[in-house]
VEXGU-213414 format. One record per residue (C-alpha): x, y, z. Coordinates in pm, whole numbers, plus 32768, in hexadecimal, padded with zeros to 4 digits. Layout:
XYZ ...
END
This chain:
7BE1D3AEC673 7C14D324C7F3 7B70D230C892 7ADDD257CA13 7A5BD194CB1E 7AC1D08CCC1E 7A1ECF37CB58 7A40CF08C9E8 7933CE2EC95D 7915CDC3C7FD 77F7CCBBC80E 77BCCB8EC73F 769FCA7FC70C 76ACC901C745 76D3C8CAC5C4 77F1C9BFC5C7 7896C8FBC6DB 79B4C825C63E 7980C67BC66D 7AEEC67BC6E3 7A99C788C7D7 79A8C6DBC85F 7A40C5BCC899 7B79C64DC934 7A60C6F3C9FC 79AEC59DCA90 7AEBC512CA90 7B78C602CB78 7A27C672CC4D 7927C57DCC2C 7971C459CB43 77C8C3B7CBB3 773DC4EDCB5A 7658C457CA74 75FBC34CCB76 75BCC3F2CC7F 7461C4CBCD28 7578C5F6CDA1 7621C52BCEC4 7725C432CE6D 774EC35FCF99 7873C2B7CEE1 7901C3DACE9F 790CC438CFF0 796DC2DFD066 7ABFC2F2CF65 7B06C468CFC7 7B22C3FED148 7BD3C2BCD0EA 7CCFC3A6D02E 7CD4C48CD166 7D3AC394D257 7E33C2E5D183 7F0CC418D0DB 7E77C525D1C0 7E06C5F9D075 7CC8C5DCCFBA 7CEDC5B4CE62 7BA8C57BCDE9 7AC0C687CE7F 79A1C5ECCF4E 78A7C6DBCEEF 77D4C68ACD96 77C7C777CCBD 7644C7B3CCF2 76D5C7EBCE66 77D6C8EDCDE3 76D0C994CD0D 75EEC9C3CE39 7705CA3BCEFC 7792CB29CDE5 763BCBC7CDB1 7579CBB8CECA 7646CBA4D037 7755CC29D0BD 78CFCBB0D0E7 789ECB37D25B 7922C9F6D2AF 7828C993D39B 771CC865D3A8 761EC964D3AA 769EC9D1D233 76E5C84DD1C1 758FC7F2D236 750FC904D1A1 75ABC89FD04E 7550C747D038 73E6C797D045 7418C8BACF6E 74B5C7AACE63 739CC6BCCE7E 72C0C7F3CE26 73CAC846CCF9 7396C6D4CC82 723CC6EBCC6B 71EAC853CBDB 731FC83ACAB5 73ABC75BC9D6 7530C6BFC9F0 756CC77BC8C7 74D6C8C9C964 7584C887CA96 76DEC856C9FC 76B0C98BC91A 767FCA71CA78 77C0C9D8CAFA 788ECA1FC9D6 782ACB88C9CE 7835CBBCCB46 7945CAF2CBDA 7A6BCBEECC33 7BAECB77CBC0 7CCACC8DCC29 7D30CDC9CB7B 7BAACE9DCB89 7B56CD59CA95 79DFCCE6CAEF 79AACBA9C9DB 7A9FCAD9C91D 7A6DCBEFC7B9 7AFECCF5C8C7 7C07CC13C913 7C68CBADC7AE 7C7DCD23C77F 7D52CD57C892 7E31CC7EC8A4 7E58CBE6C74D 7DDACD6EC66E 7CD2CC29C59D 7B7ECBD7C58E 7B21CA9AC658 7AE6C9DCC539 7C68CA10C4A9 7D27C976C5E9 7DEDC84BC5C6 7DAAC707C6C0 7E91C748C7D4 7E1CC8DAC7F0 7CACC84EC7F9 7D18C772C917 7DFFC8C6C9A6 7CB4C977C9C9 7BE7C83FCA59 7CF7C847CB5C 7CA5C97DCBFB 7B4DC984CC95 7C00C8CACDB4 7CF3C9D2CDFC 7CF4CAFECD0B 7E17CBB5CDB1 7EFCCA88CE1A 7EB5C9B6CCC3 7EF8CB01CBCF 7FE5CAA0CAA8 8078CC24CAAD 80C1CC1CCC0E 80F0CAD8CC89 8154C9FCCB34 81E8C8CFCBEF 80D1C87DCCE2 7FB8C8E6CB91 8061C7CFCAB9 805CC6C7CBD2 7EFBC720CBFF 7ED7C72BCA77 7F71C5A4CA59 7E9BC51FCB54 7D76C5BACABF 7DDDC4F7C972 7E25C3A1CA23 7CEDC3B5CAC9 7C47C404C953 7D27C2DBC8BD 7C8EC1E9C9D1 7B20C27AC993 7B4AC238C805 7B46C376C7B3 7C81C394C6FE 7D71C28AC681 7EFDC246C6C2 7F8CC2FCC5C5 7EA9C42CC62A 7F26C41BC789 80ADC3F1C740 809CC51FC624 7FBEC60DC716 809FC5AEC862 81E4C64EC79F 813EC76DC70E 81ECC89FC7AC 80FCC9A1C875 80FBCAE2C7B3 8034CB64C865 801BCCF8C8B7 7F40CE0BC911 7E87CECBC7DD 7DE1CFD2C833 7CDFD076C738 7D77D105C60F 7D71D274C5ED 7D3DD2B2C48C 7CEBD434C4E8 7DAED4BCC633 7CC0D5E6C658 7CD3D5E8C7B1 7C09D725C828 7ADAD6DEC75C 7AE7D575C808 7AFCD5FEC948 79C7D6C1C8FC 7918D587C878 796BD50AC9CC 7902D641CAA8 77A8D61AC9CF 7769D4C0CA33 77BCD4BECB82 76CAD5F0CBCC 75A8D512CB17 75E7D3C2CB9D 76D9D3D1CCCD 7793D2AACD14 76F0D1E4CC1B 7789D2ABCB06 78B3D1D0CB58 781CD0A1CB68 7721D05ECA90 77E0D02FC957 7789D198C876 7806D1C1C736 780ED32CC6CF 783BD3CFC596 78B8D52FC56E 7896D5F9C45F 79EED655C42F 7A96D655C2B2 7BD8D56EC2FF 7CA0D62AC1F6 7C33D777C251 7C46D6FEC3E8 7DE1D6C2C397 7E00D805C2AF 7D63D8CCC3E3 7E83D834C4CB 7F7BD857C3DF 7F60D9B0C37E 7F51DA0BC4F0 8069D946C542 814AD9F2C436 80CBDB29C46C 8125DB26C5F2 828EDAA7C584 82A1DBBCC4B9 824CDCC8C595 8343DC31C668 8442DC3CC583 8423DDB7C537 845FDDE5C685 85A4DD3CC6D9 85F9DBE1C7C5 85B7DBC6C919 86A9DACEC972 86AED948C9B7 85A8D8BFCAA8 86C1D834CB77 882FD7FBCB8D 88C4D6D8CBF7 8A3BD655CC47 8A65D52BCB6A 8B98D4C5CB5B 8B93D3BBCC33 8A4CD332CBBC 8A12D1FECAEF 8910D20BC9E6 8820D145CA95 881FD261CBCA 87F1D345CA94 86B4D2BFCA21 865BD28DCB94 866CD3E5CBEB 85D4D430CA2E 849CD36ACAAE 843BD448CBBB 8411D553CA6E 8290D529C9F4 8267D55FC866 8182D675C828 80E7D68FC6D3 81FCD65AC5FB 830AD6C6C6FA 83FED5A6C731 84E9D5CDC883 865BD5B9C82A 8785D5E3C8A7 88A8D673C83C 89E5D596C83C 8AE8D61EC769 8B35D774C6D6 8C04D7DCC5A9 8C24D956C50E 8AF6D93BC45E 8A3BD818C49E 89AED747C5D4 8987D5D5C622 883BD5A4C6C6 87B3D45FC785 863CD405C78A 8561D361C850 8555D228C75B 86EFD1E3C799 870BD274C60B 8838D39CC5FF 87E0D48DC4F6 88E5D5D5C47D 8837D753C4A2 88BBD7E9C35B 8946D957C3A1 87EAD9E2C293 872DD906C3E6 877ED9D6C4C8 87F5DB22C442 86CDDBBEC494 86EEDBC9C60A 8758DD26C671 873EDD2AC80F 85FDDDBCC85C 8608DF06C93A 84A8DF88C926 8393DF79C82F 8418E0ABC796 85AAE05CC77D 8682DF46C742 87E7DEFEC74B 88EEDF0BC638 88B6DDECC524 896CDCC0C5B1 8ACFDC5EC4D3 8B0DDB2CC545 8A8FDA04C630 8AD7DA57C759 8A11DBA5C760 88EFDAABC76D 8916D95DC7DA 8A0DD8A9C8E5 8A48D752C90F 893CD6CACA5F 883ED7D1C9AD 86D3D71FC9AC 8628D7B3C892 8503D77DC79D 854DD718C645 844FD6DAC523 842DD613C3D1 847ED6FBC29F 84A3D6ADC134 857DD579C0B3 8577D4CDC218 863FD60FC2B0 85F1D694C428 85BBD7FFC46E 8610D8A9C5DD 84D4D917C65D 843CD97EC7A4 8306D94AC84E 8227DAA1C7FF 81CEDB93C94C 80C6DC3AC871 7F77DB84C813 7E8DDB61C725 7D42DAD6C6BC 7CAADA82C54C 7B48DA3CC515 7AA7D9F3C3B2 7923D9A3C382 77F8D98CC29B 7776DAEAC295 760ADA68C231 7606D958C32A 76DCD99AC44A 77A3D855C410 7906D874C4A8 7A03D7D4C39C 7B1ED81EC478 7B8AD8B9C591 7CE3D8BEC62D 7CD8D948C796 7E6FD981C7C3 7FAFD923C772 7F86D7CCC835 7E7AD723C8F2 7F7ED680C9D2 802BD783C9E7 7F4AD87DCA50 7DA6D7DACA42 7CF7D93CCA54 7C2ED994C92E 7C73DAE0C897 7B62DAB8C7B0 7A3ADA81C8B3 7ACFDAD8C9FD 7BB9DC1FC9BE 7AEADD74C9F6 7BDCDE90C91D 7BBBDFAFC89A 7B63DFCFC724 7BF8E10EC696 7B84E173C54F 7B0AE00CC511 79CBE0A6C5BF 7996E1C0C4B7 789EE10EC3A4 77C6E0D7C4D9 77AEE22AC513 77B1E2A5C3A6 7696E16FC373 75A9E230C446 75F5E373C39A 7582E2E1C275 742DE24DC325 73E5E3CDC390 741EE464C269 7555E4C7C228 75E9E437C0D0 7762E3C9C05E 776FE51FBFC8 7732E605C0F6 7809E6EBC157 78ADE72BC2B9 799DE80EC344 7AF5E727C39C 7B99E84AC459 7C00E88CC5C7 7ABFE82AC6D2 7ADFE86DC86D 79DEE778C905 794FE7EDCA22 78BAE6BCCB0F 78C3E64ECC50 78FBE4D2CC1A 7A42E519CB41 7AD9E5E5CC51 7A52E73BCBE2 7AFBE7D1CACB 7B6CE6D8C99C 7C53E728C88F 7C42E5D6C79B 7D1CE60FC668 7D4FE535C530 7E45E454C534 7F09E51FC421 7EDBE643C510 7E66E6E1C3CF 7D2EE78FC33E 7C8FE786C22B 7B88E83BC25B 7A27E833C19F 7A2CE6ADC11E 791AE5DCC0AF 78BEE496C1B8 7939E388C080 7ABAE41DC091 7A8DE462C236 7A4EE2D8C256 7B47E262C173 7C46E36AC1DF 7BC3E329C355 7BB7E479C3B5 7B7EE485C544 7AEDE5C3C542 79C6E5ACC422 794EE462C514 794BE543C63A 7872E659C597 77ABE55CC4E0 7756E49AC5E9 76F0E5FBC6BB 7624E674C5A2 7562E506C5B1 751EE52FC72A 75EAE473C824 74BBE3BAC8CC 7437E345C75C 758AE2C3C6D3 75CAE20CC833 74A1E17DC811 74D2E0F7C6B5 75EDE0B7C6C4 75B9DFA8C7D7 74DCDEF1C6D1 7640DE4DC638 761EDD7BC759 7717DE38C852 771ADE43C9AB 766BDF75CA3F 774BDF52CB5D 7873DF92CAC0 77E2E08DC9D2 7813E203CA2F 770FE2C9C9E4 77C3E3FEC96E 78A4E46EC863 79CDE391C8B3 7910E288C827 7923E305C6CF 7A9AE2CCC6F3 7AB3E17FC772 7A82E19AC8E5 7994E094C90C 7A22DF26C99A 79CADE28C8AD 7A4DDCE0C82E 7AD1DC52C6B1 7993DB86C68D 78ADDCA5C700 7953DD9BC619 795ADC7EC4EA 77DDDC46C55A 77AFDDA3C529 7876DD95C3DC 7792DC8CC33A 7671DD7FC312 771BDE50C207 777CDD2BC15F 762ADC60C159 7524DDA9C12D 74DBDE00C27E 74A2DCFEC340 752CDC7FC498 7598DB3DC4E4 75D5DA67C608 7742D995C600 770CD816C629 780DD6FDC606 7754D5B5C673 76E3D521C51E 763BD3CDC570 763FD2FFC6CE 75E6D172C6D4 7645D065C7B2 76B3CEE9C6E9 7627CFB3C5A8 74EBD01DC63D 7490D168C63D 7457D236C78C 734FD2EDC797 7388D44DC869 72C1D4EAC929 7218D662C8AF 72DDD707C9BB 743ED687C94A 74A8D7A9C8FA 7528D875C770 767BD779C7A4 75B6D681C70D 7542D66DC5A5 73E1D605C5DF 7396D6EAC6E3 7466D838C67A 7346D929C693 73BBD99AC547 73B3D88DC466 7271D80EC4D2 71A4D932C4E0 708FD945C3B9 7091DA98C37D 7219DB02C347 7183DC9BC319 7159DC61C49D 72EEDC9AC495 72FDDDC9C3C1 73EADEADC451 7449DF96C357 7399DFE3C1FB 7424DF30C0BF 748BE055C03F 7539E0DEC167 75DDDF6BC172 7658DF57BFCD 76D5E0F6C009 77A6E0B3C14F 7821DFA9C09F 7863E039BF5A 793EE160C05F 7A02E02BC0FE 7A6CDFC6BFB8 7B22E11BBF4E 7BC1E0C1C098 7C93DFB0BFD0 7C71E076BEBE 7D12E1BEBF1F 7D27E1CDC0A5 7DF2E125C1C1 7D87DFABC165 7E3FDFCCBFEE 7F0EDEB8C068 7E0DDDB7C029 7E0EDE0CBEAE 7F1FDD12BE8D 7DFFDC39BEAF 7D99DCC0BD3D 7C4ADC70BD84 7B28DD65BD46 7A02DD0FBE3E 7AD0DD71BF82 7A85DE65C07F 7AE6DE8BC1E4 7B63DF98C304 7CA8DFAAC389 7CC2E034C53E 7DCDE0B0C604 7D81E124C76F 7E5DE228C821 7FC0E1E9C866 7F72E0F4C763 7F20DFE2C878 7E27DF36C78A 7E33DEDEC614 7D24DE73C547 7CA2DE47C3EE 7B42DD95C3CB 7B0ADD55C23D 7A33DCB5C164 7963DC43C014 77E2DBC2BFD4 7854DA82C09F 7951DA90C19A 79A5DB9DC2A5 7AB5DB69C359 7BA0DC36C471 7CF5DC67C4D6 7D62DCF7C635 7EA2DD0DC6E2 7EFADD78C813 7FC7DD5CC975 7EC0DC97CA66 7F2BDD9DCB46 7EDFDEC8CA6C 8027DF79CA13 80D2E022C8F3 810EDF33C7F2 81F7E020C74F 8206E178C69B 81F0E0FDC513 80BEDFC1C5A4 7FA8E01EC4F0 7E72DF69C499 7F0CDF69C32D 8052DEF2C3A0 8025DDF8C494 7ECBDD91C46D 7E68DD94C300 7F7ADCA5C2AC 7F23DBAAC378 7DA8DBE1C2E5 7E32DBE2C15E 7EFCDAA2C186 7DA3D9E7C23A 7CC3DA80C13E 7DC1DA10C006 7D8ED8BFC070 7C19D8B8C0CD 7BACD977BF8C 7CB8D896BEA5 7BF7D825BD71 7ABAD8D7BDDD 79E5D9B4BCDE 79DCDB11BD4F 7897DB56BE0A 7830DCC1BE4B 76E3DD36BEA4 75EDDDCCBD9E 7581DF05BDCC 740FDEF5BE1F 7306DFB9BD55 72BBE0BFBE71 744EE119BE33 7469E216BD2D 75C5E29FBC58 7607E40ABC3F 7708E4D3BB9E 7761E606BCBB 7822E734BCE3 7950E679BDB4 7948E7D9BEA3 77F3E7F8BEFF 7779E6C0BECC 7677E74CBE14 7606E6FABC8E 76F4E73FBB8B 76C5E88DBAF2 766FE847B97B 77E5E827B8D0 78B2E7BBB9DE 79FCE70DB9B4 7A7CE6BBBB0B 790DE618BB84 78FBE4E0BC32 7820E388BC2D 7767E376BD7A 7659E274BE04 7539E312BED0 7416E266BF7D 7313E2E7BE80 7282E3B4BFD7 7391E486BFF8 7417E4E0BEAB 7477E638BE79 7342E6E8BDBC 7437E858BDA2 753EE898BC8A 768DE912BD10 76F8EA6FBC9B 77D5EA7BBB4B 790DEB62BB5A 78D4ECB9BB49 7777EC8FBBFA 7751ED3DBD32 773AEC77BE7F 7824EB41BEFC 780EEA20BE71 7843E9A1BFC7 771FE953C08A 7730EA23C1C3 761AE9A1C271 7701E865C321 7809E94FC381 7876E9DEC4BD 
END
């Protein structure tokens, strides 16, 4: 996923060490190595001699017992102090470790250009092989540099590395190391040599940067140098499902809301192509976004430049879609040709599209976040923090406090259930004035429909998210008592109000808190604690972490290693299983019935919209996985007067959530034995009168089942009850 850190160490033992190696090595360093006790007065003798006579040192003077006690153990100081100090250190070397030892800690330490400490770094580096797979002369390459790592490197400087490559093989021609034919074949072998870097099998940038932030607040410095290996516990295919959903989704909102023009215009007329590129190159690719400019126009089509010096055509079905943006609520008249779009000097994004076509494209305003995890665990499969890392590196999904509109309401309705209340109560969803000091005095909250309904049972008022039954549900609970419980989903009390806003929304919370929150209806009733840092081990070892690393980490998430999980019960299973049965009608028959295109039977979920629909949400789910959608402005503004959690953020969640649940069994929860299945009067919520055609399947918490019939036609009294009204 990324790679960090200023030295890149991949270590190797003596018997791993390459004969050939070696002897380009002695050859090059310290051809007596064997013979000597650490100081090689010959040595030193020849390097002078070599000194005086072409005024450069070719052979280095120093053993390399002298180098190893320099590398590990003094500083770079050229002063007699230091050499003095290194000859006796050597003489100590020589007695306390073998030759072989002592050549094994100079391969692995000896720095050789390029963040490469040891020759398997450098075969990495420069050549993308193992040590063991280089050919003669790019052995004898890497032998070179010890001596100068900057001024011998076969990127940078090829002339000067292949003249110190040659004399590294005549010196291991006149040592016997290799023969004639060796030397002539590995003296004309062309340096091909290049940087690799580490190959990113899985760009998921933001969780990498949190790997990072993690390490360096446990280790410091050292997290950079001391060679850690972590593992995540990301889901690769579900990791690039998460970004591309997001990604298309932000395109798309984009694209119902018109073009905002080129990112620059430029005169080119009297530019060659290689000024093009020039001035193409100073154009970063983000995501999938490729830089282009525009070259050539026709009535309906476009000739576009890229970065890469290919020209590509922008079909007139590429680019059709690009009505000028005016505002996030109008748009200008459907463009009929070209030039209503695109001008020649117009730099632009493009990206790939079907049968090795280009689309026009630009790069989104609004943002978004997806995160996905293991609602029994707290294992993060993916998360996608924005549109780009590069682009923009702040992480929606931990860092972004927002509002969560209606996404909040099962939190609310969750603790109704834990006090009593049942799926089939009745409240009142008609007008309420709210009189309270902290929502400046008098508060009028309407539905969103700006219609009543009026007596409704809590199962239809969730799935219908009806503002107003949450605002008199949560007052009948008690403010101070659902605050309070509330805060057990793990949200900050800081940013949650305690008053009747909250039942709308109004706290400030983040994706992961709210999918956090989320995996409790979906594993029973338990909370969880996120973690992403699988395994840690340095050269295959494992690293042991201390107790106080923190829930980041898999071995010491509070969570996971706790022996008694009923210490993180925070709602009852059968408050858990009925919330979640209520989420499902959501798909079902409320404002997620998008995500039936899924045509899968074990989902359940919550779509939000805050006001002037400046947030969009939808948080969804089945026994495994719970995962959440936002999108947003960073700077909260309207996204637009038909952006609603169903429009602009369940998409993005249906297209992750196809691809994460593809050839998975359905997996719902069971219903647990305290939950028990009723047939009710659908108005009163009471039992079905005996005879009763238009009753209703309801589950109940075998506590608060209804022990009253409701009243057959013709009976006297409502079948309504009147105690929860107004």
């Amino acid at each position: 996923m990324a790679e960090y850190g200023e030295q890149r160490r991949i270590p190797i033992r003596y018997d791993e060490i390459p004969d050939t190696l070696r002897h380009a090595i002695l050859a090059a360093e310290d051809s007596r190595f064997y013979e000597h006790s650490g100081i090689d007065i010959k040595g030193l003798s020849r390097a002078a001699f070599q000194l005086v006579s072409s005024g450069e040192i070719q052979s280095g003077g120093s053993t390399i017992t002298m180098q190893v006690a320099k590398n590990f153990f003094l500083s770079p100081d050229r002063t007699f102090e230091r050499k003095f100090n290194e000859i006796l250190l050597s003489l100590k070397i020589e007695q306390e470790l073998s030759k072989q030892e002592i050549l094994e800690l100079y391969v692995n330490k000896i720095y050789l250009g390029q963040r490469a400490y040891g020759v398997q770094a450098a075969a990495n580096i420069y050549y993308g092989k193992d040590i063991s797979e280089l050919s003669l002369a790019q052995m004898a390459t890497i032998a070179g540099l010890p001596k100068a790592p900057s001024a011998n490197n076969p990127v940078r400087n090829p002339q000067r590395s292949t003249a110190r490559r040659n004399w590294i093989l005549g010196r291991m021609l006149s040592l016997g190391y290799i023969n004639q034919t060796d030397y002539d074949e590995a003296t004309q072998e062309a340096e091909v040599a290049r940087y690799h870097t580490a190959d990113i099998e899985l760009p998921a940038y933001y969780v990498a940067e949190m790997v990072r932030a993690e390490m360096v607040r446990l280790y410091g410095e050292l997290a950079y140098t001391d060679g850690f290996n972590v593992t995540t516990t990301l889901d690769s295919n579900m990791q690039t499902a998460a970004d591309a959903a997001l990604s298309n989704g932000l395109i798309a909102y984009h694209e119902r809301h018109g073009y905002h023009g080129p990112e620059a215009q430029l005169e080119i007329a009297e530019l060659d192509k290689e000024e093009l590129l020039s001035i193409l190159s100073d154009y970063a690719l983000y995501a999938n976004m490729h830089p282009a400019l525009v070259i050539d126009t026709t009535e309906q089509d476009a000739t576009v430049l890229l970065r890469d010096g290919s020209e590509h055509t922008l079909s007139w079905d590429a680019m059709k879609w690009a009505r000028a943006y005016r505002s996030v609520n109008a748009m200008g008249p459907a463009p009929s040709t070209t030039s209503d779009i695109l001008a020649s000097g117009d730099i632009i994004r493009v990206v790939p599209h079907e049968e090795h076509t280009w689309h026009l494209t630009q790069l989104p305003r609004v943002q978004g976040g997806v995160i996905a995890m293991e609602s029994d665990t707290g294992a993060i499969r993916a998360l996608s923090g924005g549109f780009s890392f590069y682009h923009n590196n702040f992480n929606r999904i931990t860092q972004a406090f927002r509002q969560p509109g209606s996404t909040f309401k099962p939190f609310i309705y969750a603790i109704g259930l834990e006090n009593g209340y049942s799926a089939a109560s009745v409240i009142n969803d008609s007008p309420i004035v709210i009189h309270d000091i902290s929502l400046a005095g008098e508060w009028r909250p309407e539905n969103s429909s700006r219609d009543f309904e009026g007596p409704i049972r809590l199962r239809e008022a969730l799935y219908r998210s009806k503002n107003l039954v949450s605002i008199r549900l949560m007052r009948d609970i008690g403010v101070h008592t659902a605050h309070q419980q509330i805060l057990k989903f793990g949200f900050d009390p800081d940013r949650t109000p305690a008053n009747l806003s909250l039942s709308l929304g109004s706290a400030d919370v983040t994706p992961i808190q709210i999918n956090t929150g989320y995996a409790a209806f979906a594993n029973g009733g338990y909370l969880v604690t996120p973690w992403f840092i699988d395994e840690i081990d340095v050269n295959g070892q494992p690293v042991v972490l201390p107790d106080d690393a923190g829930d980041a980490f898999k071995h010491t998430n509070a969570r996971l290693n706790h022996s008694d999980p009923e210490d993180f019960r925070i709602l009852k299973e059968s408050t858990a299983f009925i919330i979640n049965d209520i989420l499902a009608d959501v798909i079902r028959r409320g404002t997620g019935r998008r995500a039936q295109a899924l045509q899968r039977n074990d989902l359940a979920g919550k779509t939000g919209t805050t006001n002037q629909q400046k947030d969009a949400w939808f948080t969804g789910y089945n026994r495994d996985l719970v995962a959440t959608a936002w999108v947003g402005f960073d700077q909260p503004a309207p996204l637009g007067r038909s952006e609603y959690g169903g429009t602009a953020a369940l998409p993005i969640w249906i297209d992750f959530m196809r691809e994460a649940l593809r050839d998975k069994p359905e997996s719902a929860p069971q219903r647990p034995e305290s939950v028990v299945r009723i047939r009710i009067d659908p108005a009163s919520g009471l039992l079905a009168y005996e005879g009763q055609t238009d009753a209703i399947n309801e589950y109940f918490d075998e506590d608060t089942a209804p022990n009253r019939r409701a009243k057959a036609p013709g009976e006297s009294g409502s079948r309504v009850l009147e105690s929860l009204f107004d």
